[in-house]
C-alpha angles and dihedrals in degrees: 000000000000097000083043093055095050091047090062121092114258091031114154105167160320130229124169112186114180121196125222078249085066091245117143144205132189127193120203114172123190123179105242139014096257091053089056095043080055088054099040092055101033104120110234093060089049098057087042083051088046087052099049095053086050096043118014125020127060087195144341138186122221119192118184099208132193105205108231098193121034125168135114141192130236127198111232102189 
């Protein structure tokens, strides 16, 4: 899914971070609304949604963010 979702117009970028619990997040950023509505109901990671409800995950949380705050530093020595 990962090559599927940089392939799609509007991808940002992709992080996965797993705990020692075994909890994981994933981070897919797109860069509008409408790119993500294109991600969210292409079919492909619908059916692959669809297979990991039937087959993998008890449960899983999903959150859509806006960030309301975005800068960064960078040190020039």
């Amino acid at each position: 899914m990962n090559e599927l979702a940089a392939s799609m117009p509007g991808f940002v970028s992709y992080k996965d971070f797993s705990s020692t619990d075994g909890e994981r997040v994933s981070i897919v950023e797109f860069e509008s609304e409408e790119a993500l509505k294109a991600w969210r109901e292409h079919p492909q990671h619908v059916m692959a949604q669809q297979l990991g409800r039937d087959k993998f995950f008890a449960e899983y949380h999903i959150q859509v963010c806006t960030p309301v705050r975005d800068y960064s530093y960078q040190h020039k020595g």
